[in-house]
N, CA, C and O atoms as a Tinker XYZ file with bonds, in Angstrom:
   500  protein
     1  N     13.349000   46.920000  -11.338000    73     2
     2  CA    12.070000   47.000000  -10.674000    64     1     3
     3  C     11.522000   45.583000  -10.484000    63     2     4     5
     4  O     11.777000   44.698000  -11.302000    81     3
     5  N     10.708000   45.358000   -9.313000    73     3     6
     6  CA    10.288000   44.278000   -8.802000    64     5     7
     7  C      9.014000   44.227000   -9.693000    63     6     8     9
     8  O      8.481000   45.246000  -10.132000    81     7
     9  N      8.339000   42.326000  -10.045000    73     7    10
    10  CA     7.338000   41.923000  -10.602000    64     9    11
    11  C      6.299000   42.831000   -9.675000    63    10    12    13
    12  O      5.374000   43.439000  -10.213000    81    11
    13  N      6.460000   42.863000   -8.639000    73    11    14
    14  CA     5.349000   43.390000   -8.054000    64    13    15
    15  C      4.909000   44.662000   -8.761000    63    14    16    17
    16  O      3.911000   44.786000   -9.470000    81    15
    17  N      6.073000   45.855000   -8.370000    73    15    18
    18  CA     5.812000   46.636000   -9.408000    64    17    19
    19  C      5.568000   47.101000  -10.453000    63    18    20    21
    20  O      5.493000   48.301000  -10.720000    81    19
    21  N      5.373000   45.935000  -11.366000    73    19    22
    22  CA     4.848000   46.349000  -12.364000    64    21    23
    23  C      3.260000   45.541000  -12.275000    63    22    24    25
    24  O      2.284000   46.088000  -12.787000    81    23
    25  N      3.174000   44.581000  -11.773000    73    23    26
    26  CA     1.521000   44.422000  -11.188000    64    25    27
    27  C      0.934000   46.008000  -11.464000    63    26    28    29
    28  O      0.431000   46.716000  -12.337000    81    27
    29  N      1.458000   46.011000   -9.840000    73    27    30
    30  CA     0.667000   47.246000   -9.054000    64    29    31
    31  C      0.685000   48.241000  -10.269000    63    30    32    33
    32  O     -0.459000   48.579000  -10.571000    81    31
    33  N      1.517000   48.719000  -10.933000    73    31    34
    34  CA     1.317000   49.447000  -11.978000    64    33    35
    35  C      0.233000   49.218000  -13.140000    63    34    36    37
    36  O     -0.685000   49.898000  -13.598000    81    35
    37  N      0.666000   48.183000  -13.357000    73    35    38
    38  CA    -0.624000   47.682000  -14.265000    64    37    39
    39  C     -2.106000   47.549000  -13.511000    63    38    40    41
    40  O     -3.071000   47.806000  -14.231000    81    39
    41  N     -2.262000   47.335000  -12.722000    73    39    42
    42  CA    -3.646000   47.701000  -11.931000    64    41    43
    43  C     -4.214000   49.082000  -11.720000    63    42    44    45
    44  O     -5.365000   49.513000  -11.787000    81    43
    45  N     -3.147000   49.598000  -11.466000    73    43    46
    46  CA    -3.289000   51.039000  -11.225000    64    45    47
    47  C     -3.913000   51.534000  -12.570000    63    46    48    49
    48  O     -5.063000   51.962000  -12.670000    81    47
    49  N     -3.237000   51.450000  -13.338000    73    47    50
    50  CA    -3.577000   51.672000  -15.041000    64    49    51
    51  C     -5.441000   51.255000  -15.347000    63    50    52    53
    52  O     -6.410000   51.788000  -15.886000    81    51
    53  N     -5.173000   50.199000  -14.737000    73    51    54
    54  CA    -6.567000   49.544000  -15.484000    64    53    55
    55  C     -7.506000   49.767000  -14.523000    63    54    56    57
    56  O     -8.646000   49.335000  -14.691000    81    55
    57  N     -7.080000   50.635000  -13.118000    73    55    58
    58  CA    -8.631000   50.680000  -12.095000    64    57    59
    59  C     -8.709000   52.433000  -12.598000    63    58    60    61
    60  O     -9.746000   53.050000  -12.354000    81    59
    61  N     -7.749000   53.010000  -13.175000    73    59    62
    62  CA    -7.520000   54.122000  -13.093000    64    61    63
    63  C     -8.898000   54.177000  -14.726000    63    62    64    65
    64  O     -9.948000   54.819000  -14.696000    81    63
    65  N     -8.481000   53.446000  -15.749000    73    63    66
    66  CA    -9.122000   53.598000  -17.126000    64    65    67
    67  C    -10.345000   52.884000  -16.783000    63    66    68    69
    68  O    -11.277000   53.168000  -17.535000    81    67
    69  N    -10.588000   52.123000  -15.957000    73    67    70
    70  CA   -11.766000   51.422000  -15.586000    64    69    71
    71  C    -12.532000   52.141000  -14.984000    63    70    72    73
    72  O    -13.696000   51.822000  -15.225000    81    71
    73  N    -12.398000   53.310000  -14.029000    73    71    74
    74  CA   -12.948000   54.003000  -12.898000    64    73    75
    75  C    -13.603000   55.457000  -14.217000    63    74    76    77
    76  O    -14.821000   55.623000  -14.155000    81    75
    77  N    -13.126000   56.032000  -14.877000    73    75    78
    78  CA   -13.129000   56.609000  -16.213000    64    77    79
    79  C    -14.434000   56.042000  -16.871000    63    78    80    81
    80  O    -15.581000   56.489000  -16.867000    81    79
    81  N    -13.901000   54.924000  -17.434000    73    79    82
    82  CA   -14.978000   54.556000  -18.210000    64    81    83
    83  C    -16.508000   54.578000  -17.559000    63    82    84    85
    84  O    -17.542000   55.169000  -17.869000    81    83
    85  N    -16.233000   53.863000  -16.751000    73    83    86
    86  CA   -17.724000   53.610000  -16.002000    64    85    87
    87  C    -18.512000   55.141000  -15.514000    63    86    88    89
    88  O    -19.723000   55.190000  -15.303000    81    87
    89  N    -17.565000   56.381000  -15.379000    73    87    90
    90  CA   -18.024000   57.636000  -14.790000    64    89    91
    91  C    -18.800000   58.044000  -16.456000    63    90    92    93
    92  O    -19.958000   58.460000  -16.456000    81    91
    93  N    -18.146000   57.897000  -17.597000    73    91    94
    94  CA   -18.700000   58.352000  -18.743000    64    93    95
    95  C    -19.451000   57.541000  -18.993000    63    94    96    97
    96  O    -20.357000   58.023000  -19.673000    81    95
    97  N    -19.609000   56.270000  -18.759000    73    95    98
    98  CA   -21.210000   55.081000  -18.796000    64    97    99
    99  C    -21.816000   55.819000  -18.056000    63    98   100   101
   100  O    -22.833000   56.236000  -18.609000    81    99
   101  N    -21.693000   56.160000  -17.133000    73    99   102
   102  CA   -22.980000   56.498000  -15.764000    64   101   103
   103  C    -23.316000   58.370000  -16.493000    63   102   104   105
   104  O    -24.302000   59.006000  -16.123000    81   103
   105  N    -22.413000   58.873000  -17.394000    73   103   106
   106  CA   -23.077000   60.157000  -17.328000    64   105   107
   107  C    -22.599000   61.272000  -16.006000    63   106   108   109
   108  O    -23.295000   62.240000  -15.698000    81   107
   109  N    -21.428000   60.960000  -15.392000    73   107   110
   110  CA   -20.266000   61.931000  -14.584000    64   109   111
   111  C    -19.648000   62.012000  -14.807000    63   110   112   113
   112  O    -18.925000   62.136000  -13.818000    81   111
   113  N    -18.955000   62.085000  -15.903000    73   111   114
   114  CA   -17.825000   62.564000  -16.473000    64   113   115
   115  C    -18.317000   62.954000  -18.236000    63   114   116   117
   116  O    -19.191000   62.384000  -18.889000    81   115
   117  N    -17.622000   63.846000  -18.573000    73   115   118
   118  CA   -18.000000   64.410000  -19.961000    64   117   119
   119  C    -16.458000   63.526000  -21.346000    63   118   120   121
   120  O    -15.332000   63.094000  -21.099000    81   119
   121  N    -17.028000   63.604000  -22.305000    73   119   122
   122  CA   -15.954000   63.041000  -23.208000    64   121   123
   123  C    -14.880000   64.303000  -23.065000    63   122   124   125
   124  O    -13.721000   63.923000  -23.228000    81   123
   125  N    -14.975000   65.263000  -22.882000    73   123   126
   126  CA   -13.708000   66.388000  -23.233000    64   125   127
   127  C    -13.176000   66.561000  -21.955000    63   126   128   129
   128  O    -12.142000   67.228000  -21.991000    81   127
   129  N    -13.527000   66.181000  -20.779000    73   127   130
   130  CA   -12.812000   65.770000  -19.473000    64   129   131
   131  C    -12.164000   64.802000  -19.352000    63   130   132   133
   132  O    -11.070000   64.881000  -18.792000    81   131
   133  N    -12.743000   63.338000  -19.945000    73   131   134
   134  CA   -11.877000   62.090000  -19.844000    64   133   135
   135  C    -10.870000   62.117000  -20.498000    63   134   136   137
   136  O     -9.878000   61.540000  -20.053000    81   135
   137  N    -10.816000   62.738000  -21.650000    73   135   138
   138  CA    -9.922000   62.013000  -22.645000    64   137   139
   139  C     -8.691000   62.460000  -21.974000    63   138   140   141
   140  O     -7.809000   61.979000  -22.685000    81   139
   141  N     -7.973000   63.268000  -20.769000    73   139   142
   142  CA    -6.564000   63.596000  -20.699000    64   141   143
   143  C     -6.394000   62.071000  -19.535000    63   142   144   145
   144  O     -5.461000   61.277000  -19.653000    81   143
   145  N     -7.295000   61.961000  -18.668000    73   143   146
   146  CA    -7.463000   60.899000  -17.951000    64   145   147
   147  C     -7.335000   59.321000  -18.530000    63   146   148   149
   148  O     -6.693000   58.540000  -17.828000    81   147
   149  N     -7.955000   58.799000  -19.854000    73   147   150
   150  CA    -8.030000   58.179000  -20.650000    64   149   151
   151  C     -6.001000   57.994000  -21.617000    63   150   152   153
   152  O     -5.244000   57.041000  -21.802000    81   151
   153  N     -5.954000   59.225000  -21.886000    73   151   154
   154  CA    -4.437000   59.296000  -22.570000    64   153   155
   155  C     -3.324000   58.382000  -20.995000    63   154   156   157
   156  O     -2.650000   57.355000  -21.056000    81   155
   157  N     -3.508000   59.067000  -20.111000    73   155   158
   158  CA    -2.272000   58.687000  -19.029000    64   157   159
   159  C     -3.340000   57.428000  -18.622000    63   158   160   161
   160  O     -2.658000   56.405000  -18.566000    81   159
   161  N     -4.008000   57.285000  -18.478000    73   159   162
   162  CA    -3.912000   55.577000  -18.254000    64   161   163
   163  C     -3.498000   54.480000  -18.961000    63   162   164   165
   164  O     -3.023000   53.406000  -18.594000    81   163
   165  N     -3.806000   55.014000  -20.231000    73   163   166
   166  CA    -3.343000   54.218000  -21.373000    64   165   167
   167  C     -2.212000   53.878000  -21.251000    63   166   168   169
   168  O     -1.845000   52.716000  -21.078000    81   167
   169  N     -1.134000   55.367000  -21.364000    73   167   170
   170  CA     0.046000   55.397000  -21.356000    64   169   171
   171  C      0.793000   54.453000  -19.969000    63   170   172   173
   172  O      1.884000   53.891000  -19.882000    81   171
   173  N     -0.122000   54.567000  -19.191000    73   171   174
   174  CA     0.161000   53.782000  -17.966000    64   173   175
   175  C      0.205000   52.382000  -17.855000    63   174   176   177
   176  O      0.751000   51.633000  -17.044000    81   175
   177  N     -0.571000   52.171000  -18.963000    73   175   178
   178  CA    -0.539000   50.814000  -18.854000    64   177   179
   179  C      0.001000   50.215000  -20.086000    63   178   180   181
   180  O      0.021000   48.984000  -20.111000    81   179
   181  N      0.335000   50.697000  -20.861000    73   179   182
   182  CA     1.671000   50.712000  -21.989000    64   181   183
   183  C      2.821000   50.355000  -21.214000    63   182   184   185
   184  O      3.368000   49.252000  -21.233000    81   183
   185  N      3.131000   51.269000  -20.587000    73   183   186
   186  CA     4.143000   51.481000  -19.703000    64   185   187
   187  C      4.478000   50.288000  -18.374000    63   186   188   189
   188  O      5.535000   49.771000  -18.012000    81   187
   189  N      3.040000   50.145000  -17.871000    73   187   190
   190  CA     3.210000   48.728000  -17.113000    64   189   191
   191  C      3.136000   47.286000  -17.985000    63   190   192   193
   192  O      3.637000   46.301000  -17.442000    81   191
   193  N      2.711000   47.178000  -18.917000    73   191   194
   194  CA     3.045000   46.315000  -19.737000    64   193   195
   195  C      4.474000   45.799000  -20.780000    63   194   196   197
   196  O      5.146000   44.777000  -20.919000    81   195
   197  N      4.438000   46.934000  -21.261000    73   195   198
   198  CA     5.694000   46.592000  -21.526000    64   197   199
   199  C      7.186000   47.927000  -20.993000    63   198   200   201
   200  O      7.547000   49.011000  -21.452000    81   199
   201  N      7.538000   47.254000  -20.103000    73   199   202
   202  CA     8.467000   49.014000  -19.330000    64   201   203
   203  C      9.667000   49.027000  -19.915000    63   202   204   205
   204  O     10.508000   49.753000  -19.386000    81   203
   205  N     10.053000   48.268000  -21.104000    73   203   206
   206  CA    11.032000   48.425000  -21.608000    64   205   207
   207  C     10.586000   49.944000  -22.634000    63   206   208   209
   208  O     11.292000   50.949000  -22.715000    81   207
   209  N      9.491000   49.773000  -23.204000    73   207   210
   210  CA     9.259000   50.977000  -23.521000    64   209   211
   211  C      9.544000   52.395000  -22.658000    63   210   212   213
   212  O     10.087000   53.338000  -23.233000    81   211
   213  N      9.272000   52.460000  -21.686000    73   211   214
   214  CA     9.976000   53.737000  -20.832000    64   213   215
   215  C     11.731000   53.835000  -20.828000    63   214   216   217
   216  O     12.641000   54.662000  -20.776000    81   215
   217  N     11.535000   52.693000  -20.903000    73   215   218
   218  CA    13.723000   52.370000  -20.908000    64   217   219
   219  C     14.164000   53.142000  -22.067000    63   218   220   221
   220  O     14.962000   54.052000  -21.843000    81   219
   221  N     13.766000   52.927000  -23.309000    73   219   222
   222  CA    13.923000   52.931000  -24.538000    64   221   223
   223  C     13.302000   55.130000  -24.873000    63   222   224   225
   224  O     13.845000   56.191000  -25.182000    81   223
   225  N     12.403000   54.793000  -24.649000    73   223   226
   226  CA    12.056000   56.352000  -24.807000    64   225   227
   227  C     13.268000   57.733000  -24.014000    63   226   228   229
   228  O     13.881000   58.696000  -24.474000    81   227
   229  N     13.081000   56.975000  -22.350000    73   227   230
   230  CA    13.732000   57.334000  -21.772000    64   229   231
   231  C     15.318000   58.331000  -22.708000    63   230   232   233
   232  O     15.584000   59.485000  -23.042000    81   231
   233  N     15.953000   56.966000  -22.766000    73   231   234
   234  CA    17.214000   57.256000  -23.592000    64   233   235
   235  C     17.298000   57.839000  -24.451000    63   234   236   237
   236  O     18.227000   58.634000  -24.586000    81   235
   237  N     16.094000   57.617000  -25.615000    73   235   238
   238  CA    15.515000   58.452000  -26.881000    64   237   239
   239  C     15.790000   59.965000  -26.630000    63   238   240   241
   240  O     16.775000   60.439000  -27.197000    81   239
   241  N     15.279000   60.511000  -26.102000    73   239   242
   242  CA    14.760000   61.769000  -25.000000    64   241   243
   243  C     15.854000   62.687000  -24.619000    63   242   244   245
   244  O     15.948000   63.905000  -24.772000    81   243
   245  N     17.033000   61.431000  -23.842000    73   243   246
   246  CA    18.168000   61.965000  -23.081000    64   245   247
   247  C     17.467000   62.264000  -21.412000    63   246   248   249
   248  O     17.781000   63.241000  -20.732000    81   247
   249  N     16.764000   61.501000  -21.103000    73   247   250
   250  CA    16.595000   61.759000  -19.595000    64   249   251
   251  C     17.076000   60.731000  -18.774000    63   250   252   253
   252  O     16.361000   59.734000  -18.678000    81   251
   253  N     18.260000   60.765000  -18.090000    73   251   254
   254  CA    18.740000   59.732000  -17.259000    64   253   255
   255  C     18.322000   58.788000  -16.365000    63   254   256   257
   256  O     18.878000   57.738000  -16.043000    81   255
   257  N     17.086000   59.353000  -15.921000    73   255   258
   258  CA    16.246000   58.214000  -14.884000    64   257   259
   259  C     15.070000   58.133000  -15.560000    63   258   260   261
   260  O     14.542000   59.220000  -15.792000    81   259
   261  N     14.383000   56.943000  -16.027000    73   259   262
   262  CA    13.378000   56.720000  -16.918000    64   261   263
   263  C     11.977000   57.097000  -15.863000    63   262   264   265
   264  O     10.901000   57.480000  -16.320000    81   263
   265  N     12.212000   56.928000  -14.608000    73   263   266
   266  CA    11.315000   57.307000  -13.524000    64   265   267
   267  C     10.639000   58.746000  -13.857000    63   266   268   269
   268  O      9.469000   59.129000  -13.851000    81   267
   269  N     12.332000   59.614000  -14.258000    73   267   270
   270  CA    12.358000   61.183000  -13.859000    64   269   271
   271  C     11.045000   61.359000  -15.100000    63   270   272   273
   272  O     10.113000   62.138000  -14.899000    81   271
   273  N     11.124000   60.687000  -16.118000    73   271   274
   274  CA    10.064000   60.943000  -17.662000    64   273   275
   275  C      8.841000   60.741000  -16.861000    63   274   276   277
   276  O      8.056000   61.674000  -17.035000    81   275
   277  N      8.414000   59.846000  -16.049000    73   275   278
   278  CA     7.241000   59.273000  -15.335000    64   277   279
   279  C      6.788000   60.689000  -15.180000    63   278   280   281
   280  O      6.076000   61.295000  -15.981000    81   279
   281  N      7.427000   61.286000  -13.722000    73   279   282
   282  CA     6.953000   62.231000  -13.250000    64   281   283
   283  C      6.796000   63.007000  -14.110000    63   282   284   285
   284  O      5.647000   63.366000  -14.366000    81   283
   285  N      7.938000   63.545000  -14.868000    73   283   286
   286  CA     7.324000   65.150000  -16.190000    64   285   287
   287  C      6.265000   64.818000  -16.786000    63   286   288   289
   288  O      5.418000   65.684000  -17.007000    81   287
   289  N      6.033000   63.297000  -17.243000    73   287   290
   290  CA     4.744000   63.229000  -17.861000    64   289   291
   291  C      3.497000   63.403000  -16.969000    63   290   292   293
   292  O      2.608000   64.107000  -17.447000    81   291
   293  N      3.271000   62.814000  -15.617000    73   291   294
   294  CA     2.417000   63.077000  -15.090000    64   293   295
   295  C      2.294000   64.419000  -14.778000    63   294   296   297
   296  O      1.136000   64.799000  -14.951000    81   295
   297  N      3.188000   65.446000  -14.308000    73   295   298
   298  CA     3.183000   66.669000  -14.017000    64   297   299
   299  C      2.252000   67.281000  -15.630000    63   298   300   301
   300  O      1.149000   67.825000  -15.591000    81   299
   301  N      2.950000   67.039000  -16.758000    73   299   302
   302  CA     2.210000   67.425000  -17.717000    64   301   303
   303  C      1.175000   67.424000  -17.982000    63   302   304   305
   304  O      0.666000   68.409000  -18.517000    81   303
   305  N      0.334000   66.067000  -17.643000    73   303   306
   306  CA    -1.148000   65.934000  -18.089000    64   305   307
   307  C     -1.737000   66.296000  -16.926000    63   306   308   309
   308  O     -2.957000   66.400000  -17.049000    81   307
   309  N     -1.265000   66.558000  -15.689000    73   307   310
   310  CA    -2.059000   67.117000  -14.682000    64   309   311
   311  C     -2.287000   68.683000  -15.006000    63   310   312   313
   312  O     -3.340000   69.316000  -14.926000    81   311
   313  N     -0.837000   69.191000  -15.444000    73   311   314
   314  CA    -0.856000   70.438000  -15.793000    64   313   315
   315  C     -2.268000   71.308000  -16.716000    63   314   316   317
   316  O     -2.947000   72.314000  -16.504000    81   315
   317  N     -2.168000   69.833000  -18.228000    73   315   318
   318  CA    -3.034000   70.323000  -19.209000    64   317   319
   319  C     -4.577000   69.980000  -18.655000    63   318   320   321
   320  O     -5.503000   70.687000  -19.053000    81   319
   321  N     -4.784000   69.082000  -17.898000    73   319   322
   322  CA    -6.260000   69.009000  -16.747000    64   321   323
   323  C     -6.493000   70.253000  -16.214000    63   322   324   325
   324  O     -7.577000   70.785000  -16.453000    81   323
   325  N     -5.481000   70.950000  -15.374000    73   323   326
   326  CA    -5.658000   72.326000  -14.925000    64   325   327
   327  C     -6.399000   73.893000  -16.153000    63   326   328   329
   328  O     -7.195000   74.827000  -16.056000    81   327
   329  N     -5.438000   73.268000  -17.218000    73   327   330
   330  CA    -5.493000   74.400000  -17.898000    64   329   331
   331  C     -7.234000   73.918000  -18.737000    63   330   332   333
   332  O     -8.041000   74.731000  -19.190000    81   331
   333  N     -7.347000   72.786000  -18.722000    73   331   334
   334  CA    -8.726000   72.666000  -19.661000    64   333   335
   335  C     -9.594000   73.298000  -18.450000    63   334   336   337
   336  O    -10.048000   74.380000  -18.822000    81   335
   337  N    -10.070000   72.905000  -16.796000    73   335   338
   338  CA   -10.595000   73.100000  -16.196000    64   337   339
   339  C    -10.805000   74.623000  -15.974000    63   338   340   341
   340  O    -11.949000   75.025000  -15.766000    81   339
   341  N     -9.466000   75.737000  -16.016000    73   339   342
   342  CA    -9.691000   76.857000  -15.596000    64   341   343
   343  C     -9.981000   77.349000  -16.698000    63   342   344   345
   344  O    -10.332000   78.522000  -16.574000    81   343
   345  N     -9.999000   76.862000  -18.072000    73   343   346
   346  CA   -10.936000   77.506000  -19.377000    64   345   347
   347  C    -12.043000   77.131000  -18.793000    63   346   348   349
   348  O    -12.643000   78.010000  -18.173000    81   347
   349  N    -12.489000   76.069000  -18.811000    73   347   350
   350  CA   -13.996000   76.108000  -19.060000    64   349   351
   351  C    -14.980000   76.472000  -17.213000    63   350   352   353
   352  O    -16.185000   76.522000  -16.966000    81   351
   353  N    -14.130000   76.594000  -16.583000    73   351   354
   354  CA   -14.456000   77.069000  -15.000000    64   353   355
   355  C    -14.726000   79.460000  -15.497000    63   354   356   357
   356  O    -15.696000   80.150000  -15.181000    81   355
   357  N    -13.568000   79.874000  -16.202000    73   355   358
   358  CA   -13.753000   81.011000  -16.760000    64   357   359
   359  C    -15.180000   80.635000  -17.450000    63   358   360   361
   360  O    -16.113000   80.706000  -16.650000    81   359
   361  N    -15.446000   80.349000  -18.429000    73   359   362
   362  CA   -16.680000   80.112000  -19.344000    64   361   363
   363  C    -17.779000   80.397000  -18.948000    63   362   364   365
   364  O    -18.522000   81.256000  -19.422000    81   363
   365  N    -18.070000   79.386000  -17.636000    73   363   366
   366  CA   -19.360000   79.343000  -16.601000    64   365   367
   367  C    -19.246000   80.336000  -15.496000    63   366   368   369
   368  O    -20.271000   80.725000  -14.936000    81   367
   369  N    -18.343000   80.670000  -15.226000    73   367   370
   370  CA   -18.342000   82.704000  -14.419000    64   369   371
   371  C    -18.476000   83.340000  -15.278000    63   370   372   373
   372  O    -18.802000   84.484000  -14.962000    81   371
   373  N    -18.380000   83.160000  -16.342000    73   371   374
   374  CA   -18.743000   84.362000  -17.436000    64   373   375
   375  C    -20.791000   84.333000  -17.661000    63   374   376   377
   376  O    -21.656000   85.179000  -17.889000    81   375
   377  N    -20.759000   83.197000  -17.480000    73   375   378
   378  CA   -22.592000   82.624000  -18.058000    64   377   379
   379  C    -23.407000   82.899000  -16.794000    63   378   380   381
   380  O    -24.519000   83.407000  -16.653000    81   379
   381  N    -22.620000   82.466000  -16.014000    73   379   382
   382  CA   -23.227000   82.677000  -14.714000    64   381   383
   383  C    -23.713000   83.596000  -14.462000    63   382   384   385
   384  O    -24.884000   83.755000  -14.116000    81   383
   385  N    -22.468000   84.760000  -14.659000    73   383   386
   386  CA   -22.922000   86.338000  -14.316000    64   385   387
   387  C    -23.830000   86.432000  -15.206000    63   386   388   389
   388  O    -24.858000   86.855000  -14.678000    81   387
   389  N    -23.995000   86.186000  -16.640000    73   387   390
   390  CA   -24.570000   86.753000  -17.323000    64   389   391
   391  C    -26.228000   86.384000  -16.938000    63   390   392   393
   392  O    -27.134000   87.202000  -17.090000    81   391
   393  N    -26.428000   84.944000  -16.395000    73   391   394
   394  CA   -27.476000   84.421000  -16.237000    64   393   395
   395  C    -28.062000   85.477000  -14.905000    63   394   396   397
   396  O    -29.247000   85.729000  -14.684000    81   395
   397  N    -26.940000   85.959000  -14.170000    73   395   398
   398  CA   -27.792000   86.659000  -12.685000    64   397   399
   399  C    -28.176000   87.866000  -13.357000    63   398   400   401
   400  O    -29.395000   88.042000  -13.351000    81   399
   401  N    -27.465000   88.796000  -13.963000    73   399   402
   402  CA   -28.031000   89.486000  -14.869000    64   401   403
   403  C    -29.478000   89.797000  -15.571000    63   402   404   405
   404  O    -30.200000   90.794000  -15.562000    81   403
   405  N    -29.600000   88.338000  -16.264000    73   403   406
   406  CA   -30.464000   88.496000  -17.019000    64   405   407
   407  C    -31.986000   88.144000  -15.833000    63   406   408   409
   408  O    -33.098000   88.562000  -16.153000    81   407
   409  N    -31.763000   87.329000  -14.481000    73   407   410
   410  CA   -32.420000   87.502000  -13.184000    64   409   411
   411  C    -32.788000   88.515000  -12.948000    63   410   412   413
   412  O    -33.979000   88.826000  -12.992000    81   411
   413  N    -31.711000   89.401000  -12.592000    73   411   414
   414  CA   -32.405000   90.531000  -11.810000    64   413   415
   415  C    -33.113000   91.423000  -13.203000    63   414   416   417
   416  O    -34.262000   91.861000  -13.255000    81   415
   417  N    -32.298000   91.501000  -14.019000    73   415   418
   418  CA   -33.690000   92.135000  -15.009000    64   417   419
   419  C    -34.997000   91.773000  -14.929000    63   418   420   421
   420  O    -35.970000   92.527000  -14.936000    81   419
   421  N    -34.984000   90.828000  -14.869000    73   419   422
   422  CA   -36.386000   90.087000  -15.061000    64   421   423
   423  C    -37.542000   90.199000  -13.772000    63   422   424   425
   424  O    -38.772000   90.230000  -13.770000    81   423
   425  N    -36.677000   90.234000  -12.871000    73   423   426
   426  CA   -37.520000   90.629000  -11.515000    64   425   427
   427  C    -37.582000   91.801000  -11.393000    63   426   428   429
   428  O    -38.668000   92.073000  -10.881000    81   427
   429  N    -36.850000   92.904000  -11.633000    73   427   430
   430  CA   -36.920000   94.193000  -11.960000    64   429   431
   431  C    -38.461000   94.776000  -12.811000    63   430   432   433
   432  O    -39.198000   95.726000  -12.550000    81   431
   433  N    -38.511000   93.833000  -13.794000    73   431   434
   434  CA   -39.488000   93.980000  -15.046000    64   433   435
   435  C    -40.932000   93.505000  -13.991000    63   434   436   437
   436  O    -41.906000   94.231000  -13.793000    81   435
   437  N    -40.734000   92.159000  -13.443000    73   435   438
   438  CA   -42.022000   91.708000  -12.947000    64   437   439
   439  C    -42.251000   93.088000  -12.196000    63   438   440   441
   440  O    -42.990000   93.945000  -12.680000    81   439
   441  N    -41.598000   93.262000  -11.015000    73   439   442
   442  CA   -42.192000   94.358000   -9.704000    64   441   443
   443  C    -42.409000   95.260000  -10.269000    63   442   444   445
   444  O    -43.273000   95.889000   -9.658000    81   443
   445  N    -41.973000   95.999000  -11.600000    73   443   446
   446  CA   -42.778000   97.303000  -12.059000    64   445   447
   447  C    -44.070000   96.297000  -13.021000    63   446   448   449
   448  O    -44.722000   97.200000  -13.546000    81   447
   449  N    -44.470000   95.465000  -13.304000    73   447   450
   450  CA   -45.577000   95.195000  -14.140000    64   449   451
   451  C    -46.253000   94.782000  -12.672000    63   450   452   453
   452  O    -47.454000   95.048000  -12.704000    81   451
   453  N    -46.082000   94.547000  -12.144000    73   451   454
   454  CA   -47.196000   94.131000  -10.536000    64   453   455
   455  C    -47.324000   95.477000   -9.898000    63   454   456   457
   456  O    -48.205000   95.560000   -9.043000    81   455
   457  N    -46.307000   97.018000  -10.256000    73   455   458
   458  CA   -46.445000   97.752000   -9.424000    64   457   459
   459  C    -47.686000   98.358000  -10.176000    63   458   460   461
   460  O    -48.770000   98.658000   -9.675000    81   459
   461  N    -47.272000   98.478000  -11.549000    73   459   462
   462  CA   -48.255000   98.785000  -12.426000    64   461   463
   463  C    -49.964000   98.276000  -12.615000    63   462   464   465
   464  O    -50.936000   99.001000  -12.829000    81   463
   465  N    -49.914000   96.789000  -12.452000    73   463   466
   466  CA   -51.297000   96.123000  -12.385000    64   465   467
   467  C    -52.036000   96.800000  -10.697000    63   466   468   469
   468  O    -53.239000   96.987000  -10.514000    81   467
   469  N    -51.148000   97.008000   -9.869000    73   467   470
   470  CA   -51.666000   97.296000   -8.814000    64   469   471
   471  C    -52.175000   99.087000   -8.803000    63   470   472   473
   472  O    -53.027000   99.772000   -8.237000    81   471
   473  N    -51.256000   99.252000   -9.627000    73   471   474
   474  CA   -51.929000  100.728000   -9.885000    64   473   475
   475  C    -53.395000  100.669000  -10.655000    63   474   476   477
   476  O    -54.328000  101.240000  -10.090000    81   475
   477  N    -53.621000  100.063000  -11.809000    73   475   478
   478  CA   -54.672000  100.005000  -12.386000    64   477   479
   479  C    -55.801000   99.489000  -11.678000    63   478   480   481
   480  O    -56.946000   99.933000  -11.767000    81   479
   481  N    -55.495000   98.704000  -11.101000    73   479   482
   482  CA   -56.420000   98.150000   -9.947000    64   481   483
   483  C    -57.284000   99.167000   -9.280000    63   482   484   485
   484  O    -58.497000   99.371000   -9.256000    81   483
   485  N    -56.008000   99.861000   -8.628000    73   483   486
   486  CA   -56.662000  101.091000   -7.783000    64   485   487
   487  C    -57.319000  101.558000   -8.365000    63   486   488   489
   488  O    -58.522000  101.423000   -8.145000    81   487
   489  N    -56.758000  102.501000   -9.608000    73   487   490
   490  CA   -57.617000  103.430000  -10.507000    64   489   491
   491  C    -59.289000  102.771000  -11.138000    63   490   492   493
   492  O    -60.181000  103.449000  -11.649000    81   491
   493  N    -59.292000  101.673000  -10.951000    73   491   494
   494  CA   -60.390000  100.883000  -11.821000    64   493   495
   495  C    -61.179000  101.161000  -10.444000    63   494   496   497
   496  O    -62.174000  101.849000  -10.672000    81   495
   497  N    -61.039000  100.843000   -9.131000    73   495   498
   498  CA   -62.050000  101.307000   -7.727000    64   497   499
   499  C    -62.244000  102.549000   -7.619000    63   498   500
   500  O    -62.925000  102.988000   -6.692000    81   499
């Protein structure tokens, strides 16, 4: 691999953990969202720093193209992003409903206490 490439890698890494950080400074991003984002940049820039480490794991492993580990790993932590998101995306359809729920009760309750005050009304003329 060309110097370039491992630049660009290493930038990538550090606009990627940089872009992260600053969303959890600013309060758009939550700590239990970053941290899978936070892990693969790291790793990214482990990896663009020193890439003999991917060489070395690689072989560890038994995967013939140290690239091919790249991708399974990224496929992986994209994977476990998916799976945290559609837990906690279930969570808030669950609250949600429960919150419209507890809405229409409540407007239910007002229009019979207004149907009611309006009755007394009458009866009091």
């Amino acid at each position: 691999m060309s110097i370039t490439s491992y630049i660009f890698g290493i930038l990538a890494a550090l606009l990627t953990l940089g872009v992260v950080i600053e969303m959890l400074r600013r309060g758009r991003m939550r700590e239990r969202h970053a941290i899978w984002w936070i892990i693969a940049g790291t790793l990214a820039l482990l990896v663009g720093v020193f890439p003999v480490i991917l060489d070395w794991f690689a072989r560890l492993i038994g995967v013939g193209a140290p690239v091919n580990l790249v991708f399974f790993v990224s496929i992986a932590v994209l994977f476990l992003v998916c799976i945290q998101h559609s837990s906690e995306l279930t969570t808030l359809e669950s609250k949600s409903r429960t919150l419209a729920e507890r809405s229409a009760l409540q407007e239910l309750r007002i229009s019979q206490l207004e149907e009611r005050v309006a009755q007394l009304t009458r009866e009091k003329e």
